[in-house]
Backbone of each chain as ProteinMPNN parsed JSONL, in Angstrom:
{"seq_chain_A": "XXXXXXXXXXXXXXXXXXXXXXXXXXXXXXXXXXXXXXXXXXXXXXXXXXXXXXXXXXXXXXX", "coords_chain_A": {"N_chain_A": [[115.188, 199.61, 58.415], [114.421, 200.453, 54.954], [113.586, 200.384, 51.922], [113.561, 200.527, 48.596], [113.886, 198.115, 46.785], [112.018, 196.232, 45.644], [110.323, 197.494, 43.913], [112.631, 198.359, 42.263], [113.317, 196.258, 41.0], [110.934, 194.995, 39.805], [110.713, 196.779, 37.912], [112.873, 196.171, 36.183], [111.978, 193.9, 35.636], [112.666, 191.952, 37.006], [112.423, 188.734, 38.388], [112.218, 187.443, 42.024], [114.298, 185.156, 42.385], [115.908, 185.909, 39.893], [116.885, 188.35, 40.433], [118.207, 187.488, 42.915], [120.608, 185.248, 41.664], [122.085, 187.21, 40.508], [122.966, 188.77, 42.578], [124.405, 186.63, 43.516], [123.241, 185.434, 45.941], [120.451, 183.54, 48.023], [117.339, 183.265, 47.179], [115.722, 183.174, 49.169], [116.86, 185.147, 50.896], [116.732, 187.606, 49.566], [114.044, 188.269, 49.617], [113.7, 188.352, 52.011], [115.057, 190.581, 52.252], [113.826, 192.747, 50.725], [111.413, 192.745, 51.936], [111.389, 193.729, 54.337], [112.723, 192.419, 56.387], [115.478, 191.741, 57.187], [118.666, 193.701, 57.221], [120.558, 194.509, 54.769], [124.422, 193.701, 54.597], [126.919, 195.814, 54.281], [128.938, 195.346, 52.317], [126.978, 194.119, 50.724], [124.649, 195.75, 49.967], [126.301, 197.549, 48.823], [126.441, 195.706, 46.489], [123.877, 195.887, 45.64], [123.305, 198.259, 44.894], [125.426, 198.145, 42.861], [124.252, 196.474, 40.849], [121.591, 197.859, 40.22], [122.265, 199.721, 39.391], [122.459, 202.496, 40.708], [123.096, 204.844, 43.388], [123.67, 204.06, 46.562], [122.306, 205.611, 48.725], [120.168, 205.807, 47.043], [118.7, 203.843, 47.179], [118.176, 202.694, 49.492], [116.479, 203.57, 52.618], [116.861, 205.654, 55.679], [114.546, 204.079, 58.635]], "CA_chain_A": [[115.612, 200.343, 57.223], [113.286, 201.208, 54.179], [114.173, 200.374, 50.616], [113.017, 199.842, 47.154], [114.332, 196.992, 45.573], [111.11, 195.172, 44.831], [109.866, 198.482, 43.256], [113.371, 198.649, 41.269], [113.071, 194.278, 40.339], [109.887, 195.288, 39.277], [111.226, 197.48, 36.949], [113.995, 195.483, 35.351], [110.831, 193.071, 35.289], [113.202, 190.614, 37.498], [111.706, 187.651, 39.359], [113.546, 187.051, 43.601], [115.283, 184.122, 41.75], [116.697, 186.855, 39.166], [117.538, 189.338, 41.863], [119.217, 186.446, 43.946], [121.315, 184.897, 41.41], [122.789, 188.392, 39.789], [123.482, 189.18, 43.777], [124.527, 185.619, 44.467], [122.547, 184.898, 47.261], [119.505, 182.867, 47.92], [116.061, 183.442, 47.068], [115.04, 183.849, 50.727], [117.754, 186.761, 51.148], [115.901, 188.883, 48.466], [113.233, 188.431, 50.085], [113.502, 188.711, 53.508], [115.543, 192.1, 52.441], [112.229, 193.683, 50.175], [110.408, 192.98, 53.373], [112.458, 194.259, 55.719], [113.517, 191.872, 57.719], [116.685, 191.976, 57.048], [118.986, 194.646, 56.247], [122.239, 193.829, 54.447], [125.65, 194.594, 55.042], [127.599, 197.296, 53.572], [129.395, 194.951, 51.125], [126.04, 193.305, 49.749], [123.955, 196.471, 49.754], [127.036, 198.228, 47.536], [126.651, 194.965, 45.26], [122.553, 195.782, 45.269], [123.418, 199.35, 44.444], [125.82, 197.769, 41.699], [123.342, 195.68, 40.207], [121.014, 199.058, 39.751], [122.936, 201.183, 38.374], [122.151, 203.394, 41.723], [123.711, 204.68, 44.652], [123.221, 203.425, 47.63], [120.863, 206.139, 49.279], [118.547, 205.622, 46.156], [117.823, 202.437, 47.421], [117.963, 202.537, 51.277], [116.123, 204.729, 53.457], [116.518, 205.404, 57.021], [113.175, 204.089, 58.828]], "C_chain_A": [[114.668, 200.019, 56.049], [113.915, 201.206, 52.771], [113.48, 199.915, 49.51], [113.086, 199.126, 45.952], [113.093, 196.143, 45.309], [110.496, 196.377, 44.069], [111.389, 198.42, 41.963], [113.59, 197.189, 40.733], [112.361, 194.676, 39.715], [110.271, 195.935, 37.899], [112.485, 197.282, 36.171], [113.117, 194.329, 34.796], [111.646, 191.305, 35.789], [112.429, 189.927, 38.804], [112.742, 187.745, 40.875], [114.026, 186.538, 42.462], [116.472, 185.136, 40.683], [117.681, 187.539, 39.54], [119.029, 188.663, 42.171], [120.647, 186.099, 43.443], [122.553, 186.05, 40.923], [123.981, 188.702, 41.618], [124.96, 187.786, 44.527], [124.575, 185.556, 46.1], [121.552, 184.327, 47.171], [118.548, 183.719, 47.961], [115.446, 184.225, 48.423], [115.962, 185.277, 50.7], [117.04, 187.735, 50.468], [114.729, 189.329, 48.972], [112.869, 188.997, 51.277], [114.478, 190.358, 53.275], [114.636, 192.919, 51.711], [111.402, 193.756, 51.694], [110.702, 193.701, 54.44], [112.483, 193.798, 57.363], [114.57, 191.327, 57.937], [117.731, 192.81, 56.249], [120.181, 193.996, 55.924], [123.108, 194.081, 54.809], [126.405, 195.22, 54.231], [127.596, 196.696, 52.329], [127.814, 194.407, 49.871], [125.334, 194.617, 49.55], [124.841, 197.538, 48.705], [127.071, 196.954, 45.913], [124.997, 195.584, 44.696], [122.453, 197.152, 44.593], [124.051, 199.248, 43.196], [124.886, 197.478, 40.524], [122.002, 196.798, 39.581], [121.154, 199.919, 39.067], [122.977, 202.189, 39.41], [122.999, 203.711, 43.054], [122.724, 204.164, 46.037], [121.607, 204.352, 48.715], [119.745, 206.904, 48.931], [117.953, 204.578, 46.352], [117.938, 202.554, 48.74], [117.627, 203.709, 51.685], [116.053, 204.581, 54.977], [114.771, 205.296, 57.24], [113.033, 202.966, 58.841]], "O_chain_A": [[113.986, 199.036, 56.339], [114.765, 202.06, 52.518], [112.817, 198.879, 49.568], [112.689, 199.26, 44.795], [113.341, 195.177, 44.588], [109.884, 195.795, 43.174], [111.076, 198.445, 40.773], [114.283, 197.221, 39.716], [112.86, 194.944, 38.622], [109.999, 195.351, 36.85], [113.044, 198.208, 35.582], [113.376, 193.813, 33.709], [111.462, 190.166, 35.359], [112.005, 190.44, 39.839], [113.918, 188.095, 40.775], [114.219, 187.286, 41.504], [117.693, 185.02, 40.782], [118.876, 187.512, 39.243], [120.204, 188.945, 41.933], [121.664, 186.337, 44.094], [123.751, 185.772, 40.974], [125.203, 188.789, 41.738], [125.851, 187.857, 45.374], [125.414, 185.6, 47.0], [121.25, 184.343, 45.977], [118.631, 184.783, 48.575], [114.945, 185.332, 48.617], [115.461, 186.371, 50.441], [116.807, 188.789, 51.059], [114.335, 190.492, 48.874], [112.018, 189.848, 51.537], [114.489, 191.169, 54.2], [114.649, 194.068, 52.15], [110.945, 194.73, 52.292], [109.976, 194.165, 55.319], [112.387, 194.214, 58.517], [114.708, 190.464, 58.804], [117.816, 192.778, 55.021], [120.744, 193.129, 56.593], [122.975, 194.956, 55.665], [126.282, 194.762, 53.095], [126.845, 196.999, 51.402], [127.759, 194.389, 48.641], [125.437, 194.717, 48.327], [124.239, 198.249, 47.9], [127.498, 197.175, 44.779], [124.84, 195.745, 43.485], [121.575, 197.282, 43.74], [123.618, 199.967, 42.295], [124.803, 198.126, 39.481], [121.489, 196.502, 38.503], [120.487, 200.67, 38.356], [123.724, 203.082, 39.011], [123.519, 202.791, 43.686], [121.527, 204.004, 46.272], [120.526, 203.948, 49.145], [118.969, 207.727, 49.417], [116.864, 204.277, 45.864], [116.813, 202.078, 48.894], [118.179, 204.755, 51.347], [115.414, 203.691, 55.538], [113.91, 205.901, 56.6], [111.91, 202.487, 58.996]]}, "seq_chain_B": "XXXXXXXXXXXXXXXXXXXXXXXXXXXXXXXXXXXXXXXXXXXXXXXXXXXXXXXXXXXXXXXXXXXXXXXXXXXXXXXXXXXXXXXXXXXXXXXXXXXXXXXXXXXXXXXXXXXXXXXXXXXXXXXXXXXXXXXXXX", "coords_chain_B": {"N_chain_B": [[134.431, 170.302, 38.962], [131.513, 171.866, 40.358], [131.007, 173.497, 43.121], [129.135, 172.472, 45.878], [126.082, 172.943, 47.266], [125.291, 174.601, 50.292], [122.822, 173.385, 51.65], [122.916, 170.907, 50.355], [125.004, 169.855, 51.373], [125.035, 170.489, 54.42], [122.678, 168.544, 54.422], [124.675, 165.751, 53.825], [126.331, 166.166, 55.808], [124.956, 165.232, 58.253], [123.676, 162.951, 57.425], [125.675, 161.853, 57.11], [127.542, 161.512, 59.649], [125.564, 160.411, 61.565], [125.311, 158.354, 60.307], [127.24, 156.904, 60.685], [127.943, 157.014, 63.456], [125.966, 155.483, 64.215], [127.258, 153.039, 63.409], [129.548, 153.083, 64.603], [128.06, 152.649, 67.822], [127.428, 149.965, 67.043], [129.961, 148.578, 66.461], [131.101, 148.656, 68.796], [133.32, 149.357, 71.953], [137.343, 149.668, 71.013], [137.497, 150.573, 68.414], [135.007, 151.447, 67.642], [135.008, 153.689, 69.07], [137.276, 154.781, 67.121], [135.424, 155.058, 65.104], [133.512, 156.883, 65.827], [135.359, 159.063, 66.634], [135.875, 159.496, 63.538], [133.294, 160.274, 63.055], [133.093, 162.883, 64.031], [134.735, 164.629, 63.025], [133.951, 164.127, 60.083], [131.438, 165.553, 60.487], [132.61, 168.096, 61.149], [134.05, 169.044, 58.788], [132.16, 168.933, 56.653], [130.776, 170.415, 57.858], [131.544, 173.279, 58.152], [132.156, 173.241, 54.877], [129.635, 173.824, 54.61], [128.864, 176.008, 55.937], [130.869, 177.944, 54.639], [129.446, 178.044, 51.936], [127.01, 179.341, 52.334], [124.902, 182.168, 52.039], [125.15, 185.432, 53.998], [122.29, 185.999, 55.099], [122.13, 183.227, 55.957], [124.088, 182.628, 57.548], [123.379, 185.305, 59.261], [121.111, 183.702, 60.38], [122.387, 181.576, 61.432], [124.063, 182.086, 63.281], [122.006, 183.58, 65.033], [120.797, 181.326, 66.12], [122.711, 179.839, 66.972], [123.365, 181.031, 69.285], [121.518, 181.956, 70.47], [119.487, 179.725, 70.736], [121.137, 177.773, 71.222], [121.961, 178.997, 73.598], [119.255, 178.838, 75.622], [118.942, 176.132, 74.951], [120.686, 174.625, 76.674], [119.918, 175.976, 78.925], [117.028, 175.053, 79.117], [118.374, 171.614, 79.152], [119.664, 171.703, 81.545], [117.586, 172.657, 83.358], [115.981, 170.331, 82.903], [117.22, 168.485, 84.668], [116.473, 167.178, 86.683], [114.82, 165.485, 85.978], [115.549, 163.438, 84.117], [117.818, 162.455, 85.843], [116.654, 160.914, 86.889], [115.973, 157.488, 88.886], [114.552, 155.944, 87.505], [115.082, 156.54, 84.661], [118.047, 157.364, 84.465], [119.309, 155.227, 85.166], [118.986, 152.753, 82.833], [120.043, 153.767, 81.039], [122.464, 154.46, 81.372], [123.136, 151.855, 81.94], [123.161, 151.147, 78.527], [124.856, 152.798, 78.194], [127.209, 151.879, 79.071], [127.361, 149.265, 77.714], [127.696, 149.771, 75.326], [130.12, 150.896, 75.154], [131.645, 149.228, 76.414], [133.367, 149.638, 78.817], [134.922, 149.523, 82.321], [134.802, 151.432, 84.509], [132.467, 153.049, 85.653], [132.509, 155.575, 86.132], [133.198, 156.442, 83.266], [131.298, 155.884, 81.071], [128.809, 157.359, 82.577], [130.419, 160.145, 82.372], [129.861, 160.558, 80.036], [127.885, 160.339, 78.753], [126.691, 162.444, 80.133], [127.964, 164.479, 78.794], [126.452, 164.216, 76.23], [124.253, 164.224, 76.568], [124.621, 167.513, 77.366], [125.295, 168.447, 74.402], [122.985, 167.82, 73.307], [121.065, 169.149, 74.169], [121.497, 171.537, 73.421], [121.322, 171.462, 70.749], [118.854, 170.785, 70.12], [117.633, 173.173, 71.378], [118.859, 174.923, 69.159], [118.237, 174.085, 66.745], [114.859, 174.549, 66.938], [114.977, 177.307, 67.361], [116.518, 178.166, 65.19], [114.272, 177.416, 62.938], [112.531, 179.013, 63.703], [113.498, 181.524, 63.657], [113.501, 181.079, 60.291], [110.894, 181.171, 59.885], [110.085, 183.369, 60.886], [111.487, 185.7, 59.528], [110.525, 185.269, 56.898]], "CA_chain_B": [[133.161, 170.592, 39.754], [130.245, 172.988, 40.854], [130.388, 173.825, 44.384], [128.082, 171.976, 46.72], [125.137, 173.976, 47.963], [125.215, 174.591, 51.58], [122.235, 172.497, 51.84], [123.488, 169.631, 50.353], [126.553, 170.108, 52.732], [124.584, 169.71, 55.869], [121.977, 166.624, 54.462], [125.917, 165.002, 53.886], [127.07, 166.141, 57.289], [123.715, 165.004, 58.816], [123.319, 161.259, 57.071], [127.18, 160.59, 57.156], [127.505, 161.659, 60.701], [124.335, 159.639, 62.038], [125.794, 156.882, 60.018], [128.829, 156.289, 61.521], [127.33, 156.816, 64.882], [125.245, 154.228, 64.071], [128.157, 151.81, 63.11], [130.053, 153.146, 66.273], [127.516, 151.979, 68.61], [126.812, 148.524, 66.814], [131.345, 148.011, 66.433], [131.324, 148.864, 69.88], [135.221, 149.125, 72.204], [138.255, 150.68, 70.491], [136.564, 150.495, 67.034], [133.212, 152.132, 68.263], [135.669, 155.228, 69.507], [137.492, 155.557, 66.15], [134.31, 155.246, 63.727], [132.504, 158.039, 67.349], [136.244, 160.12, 66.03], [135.492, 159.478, 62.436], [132.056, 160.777, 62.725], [132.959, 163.948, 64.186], [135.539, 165.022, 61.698], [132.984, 164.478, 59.025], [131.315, 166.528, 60.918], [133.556, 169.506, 61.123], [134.52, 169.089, 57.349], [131.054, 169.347, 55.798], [129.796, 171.915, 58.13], [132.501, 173.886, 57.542], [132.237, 173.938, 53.652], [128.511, 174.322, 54.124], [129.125, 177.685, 56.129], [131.589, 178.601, 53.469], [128.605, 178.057, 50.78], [125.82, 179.768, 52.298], [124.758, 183.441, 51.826], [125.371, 186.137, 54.785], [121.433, 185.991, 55.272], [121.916, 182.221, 56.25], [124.904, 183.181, 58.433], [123.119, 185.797, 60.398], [120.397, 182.902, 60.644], [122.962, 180.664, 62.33], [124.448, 182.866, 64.521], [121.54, 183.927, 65.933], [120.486, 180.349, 66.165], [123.684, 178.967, 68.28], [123.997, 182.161, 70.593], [119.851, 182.026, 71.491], [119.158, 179.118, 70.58], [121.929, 177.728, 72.171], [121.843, 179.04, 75.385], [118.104, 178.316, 75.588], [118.817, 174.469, 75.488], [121.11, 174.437, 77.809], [119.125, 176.194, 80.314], [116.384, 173.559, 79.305], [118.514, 170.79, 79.541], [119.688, 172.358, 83.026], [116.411, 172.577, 83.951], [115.355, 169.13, 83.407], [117.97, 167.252, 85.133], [115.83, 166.452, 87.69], [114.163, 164.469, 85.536], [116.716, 162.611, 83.828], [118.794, 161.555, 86.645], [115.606, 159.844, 87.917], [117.064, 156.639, 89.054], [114.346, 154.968, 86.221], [115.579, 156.67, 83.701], [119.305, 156.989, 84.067], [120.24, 153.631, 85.593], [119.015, 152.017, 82.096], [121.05, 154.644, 79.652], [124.169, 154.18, 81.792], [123.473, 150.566, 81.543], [123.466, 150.926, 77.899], [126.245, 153.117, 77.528], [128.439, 150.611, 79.563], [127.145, 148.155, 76.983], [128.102, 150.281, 73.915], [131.647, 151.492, 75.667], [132.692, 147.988, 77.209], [133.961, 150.406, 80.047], [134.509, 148.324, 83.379], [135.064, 152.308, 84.886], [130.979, 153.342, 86.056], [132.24, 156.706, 85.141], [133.354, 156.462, 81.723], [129.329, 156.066, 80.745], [128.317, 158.824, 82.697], [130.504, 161.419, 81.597], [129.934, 160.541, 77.975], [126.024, 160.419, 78.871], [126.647, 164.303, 80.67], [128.161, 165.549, 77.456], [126.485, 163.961, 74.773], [123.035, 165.719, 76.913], [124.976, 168.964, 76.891], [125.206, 168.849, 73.254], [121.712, 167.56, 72.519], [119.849, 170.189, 74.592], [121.902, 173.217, 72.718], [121.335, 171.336, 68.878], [117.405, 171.225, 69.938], [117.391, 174.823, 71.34], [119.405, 175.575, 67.954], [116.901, 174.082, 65.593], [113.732, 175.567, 67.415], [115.07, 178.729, 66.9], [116.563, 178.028, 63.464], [113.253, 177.156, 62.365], [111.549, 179.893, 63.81], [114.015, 182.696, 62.602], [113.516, 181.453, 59.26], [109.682, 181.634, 59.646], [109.91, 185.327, 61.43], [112.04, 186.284, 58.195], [109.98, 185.142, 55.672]], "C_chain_B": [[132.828, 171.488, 40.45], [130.554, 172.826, 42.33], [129.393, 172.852, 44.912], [127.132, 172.859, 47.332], [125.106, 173.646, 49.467], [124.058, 173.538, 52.558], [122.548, 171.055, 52.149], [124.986, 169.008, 51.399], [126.191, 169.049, 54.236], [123.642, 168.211, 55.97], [123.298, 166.039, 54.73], [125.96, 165.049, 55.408], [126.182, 165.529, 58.068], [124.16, 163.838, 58.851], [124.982, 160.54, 57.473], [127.383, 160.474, 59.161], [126.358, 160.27, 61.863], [124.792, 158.531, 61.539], [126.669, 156.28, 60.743], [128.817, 156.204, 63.208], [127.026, 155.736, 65.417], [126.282, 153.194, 64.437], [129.338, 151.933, 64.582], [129.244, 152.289, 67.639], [127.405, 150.382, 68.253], [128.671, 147.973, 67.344], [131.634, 147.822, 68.116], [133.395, 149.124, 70.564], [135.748, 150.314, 71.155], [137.612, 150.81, 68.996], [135.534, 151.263, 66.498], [134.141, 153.69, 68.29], [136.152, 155.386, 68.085], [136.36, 155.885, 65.031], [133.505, 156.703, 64.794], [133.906, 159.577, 66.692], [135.918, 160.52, 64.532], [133.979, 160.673, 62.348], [131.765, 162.506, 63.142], [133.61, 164.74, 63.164], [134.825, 165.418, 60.755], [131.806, 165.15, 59.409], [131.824, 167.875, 60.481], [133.307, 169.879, 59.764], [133.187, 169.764, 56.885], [130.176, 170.29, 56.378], [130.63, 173.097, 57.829], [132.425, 174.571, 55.456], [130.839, 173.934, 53.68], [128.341, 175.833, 54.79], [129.991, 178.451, 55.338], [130.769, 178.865, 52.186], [127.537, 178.795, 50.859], [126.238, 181.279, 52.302], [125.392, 184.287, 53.443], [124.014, 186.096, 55.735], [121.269, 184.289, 56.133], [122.705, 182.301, 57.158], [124.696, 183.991, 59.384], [122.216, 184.95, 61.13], [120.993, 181.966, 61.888], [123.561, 180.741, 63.088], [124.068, 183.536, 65.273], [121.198, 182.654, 67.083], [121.282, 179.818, 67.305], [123.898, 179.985, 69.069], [122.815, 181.86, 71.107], [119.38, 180.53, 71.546], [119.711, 177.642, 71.947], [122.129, 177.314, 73.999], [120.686, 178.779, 76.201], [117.862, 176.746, 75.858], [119.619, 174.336, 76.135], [120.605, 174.589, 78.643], [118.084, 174.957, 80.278], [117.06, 172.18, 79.479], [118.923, 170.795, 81.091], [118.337, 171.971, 83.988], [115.258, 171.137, 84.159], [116.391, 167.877, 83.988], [117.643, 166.722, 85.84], [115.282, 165.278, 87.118], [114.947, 163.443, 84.899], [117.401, 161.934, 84.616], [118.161, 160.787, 87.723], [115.875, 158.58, 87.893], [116.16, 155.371, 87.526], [114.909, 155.442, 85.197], [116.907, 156.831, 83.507], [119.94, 155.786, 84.393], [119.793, 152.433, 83.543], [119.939, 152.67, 80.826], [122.354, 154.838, 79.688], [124.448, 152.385, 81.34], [123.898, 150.084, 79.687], [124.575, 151.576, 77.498], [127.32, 152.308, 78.006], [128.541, 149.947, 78.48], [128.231, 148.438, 75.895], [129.895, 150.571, 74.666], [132.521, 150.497, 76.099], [133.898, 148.914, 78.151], [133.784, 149.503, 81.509], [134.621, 149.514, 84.313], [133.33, 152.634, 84.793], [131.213, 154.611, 85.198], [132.3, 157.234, 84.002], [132.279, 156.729, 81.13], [128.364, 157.433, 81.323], [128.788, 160.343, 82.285], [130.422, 161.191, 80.334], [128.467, 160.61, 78.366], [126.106, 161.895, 79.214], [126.939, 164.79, 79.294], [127.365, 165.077, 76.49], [124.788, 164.681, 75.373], [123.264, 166.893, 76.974], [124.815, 169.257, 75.226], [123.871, 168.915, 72.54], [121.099, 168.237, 73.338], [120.527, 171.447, 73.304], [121.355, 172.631, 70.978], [120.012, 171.261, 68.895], [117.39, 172.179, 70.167], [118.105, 175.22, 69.802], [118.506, 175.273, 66.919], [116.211, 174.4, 66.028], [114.157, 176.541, 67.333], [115.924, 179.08, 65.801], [115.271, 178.089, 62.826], [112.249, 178.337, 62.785], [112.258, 181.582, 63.828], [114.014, 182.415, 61.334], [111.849, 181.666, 59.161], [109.323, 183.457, 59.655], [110.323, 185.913, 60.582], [111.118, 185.996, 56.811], [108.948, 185.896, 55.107]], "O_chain_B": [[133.634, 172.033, 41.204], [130.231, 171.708, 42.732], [128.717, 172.387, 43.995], [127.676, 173.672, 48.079], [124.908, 172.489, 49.836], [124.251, 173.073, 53.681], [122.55, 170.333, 53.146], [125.549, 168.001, 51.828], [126.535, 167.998, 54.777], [123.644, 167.291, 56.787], [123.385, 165.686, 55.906], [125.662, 164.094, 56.126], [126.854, 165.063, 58.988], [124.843, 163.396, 59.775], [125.356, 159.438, 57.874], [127.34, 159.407, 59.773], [126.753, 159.486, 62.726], [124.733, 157.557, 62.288], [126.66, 155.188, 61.311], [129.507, 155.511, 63.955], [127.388, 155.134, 66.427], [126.266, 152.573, 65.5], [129.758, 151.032, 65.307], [129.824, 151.436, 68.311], [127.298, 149.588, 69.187], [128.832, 147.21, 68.296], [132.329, 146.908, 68.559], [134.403, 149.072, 69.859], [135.182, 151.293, 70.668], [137.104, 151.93, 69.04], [135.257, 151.618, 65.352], [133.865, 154.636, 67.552], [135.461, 156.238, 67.527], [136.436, 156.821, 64.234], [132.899, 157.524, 64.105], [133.553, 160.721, 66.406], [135.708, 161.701, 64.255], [133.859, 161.666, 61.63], [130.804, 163.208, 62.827], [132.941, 165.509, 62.474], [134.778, 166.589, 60.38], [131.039, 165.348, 58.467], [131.399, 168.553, 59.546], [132.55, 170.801, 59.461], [133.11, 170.985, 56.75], [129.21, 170.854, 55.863], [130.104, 173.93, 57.091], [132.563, 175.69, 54.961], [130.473, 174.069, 52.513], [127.736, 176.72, 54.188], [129.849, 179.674, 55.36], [131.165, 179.711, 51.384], [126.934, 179.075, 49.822], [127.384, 181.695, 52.475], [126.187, 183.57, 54.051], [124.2, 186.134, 56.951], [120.312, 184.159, 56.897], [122.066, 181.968, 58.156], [125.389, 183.888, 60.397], [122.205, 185.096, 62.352], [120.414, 181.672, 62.934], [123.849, 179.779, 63.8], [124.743, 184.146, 66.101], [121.245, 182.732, 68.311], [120.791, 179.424, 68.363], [124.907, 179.792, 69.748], [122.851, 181.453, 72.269], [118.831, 180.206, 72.599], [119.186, 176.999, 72.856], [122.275, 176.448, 74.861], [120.869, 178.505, 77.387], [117.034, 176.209, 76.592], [119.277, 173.266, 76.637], [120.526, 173.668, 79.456], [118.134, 174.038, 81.095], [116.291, 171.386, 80.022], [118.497, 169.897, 81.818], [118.204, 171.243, 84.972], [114.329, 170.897, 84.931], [116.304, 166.67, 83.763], [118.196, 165.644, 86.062], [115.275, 164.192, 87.697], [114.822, 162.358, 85.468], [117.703, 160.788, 84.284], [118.556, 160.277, 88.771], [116.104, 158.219, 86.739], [116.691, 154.48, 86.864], [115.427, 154.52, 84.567], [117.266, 156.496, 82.378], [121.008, 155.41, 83.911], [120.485, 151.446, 83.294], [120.394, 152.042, 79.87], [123.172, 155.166, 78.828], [125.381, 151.834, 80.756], [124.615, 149.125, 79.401], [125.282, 151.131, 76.594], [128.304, 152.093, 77.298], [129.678, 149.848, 78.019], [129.222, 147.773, 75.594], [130.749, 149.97, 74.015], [133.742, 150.612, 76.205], [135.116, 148.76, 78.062], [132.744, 148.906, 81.786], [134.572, 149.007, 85.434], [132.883, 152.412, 83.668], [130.655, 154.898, 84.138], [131.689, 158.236, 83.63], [132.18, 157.834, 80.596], [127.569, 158.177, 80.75], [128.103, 161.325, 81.998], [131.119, 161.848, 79.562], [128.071, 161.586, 77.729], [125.485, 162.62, 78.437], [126.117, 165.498, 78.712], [127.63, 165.735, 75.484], [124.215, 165.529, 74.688], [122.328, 167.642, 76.697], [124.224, 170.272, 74.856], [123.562, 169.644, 71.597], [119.972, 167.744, 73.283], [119.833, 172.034, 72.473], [121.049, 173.467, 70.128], [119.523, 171.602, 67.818], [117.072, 172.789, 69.146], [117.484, 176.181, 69.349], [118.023, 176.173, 66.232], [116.465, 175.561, 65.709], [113.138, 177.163, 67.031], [116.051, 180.263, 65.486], [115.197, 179.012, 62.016], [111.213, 178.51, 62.143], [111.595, 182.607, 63.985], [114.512, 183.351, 60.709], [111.509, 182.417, 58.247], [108.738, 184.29, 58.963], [109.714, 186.975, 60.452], [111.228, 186.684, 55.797], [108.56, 185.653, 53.964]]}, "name": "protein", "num_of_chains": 2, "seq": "XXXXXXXXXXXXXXXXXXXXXXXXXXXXXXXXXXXXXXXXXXXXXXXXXXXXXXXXXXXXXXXXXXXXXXXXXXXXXXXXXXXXXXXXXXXXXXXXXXXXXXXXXXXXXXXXXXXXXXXXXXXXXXXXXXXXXXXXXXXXXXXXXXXXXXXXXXXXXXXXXXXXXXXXXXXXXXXXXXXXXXXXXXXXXXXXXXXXXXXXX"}
């Protein structure tokens, strides 16, 4: 799966660590989910959609 | 008080655990068994609230970890029993578990030697592939 949360961090001008703590989760999690190697689960990817202001399939793309 | 970080959870569960092990084997007898009970408990406890502390991302980590990981050291410890129950090397690890157990029963020492190698093949297959699902993720 295919998403643009280091493009939308970027643009809040938030650091992982930023990301992480708003999400509460660790550093690595932020990471390893920009990269995509790991996708989230429902509940955390509706908090990452929270945290945007965005729905959910403005930030996740099949792929 | 703050929460404990899942980290700090498992160093605890780690050092206290290993400690009391320690002091199990030295107390030896009925003494040796409750500090060997003791040490699992504190066990349980602090792994317990360190899987309650960590993320979902650390959780799929550790449940890939004890299913592959897991079953991986078992088969390796499986696989090297030949070597282990070579009469040099288990006649001196029974001799010391007699020591540590003050068991006058032969088998008492060996089935506590069978399980405590069941557990320590699956907790090395579980860290080798802890450690190398958090590399593959990173």
């Amino acid at each position: 799966m295919k998403n643009r949360i280091r493009d939308l961090r970027a643009e809040h001008g938030w650091t992982q660590a930023d990301l992480a703590t708003r999400l509460d989760v660790s550093r690595n999690s932020v990471n390893a989910i920009e990269n995509g190697k790991y996708d989230p689960s429902l509940p955390l990817a509706f908090k990452i959609s929270e945290v945007f202001g965005l729905p959910i399939e403005k930030i996740f793309q099949k792929g | 008080m703050s929460r404990l970080s899942a980290r700090a959870c498992r160093i605890i569960a780690a050092l206290g655990f290993w400690t009391l092990i320690a002091l199990a084997v030295v107390t030896r007898g009925a003494g040796g068994l409750l500090l060997a009970y003791a040490a699992v408990i504190w066990l349980a406890a602090f792994s317990l609230q360190a899987w309650r502390s960590q993320d979902e991302f650390e959780r799929a980590g550790q449940k890939f970890s004890w299913m592959f990981g897991g079953m991986f050291g078992l088969m390796g410890s499986l696989a090297l029993l030949p070597l282990v129950t070579h009469p040099n090397v288990i006649s001196p690890m029974l001799d010391w578990a007699s020591g540590i157990l003050e068991a006058t029963d032969p088998v008492v020492p060996a089935f506590l030697l069978g399980a405590v190698y069941i557990v320590l093949g699956q907790l090395v297959g579980f860290l080798v592939c802890w450690v190398g699902w958090h590399v593959a993720k990173r």
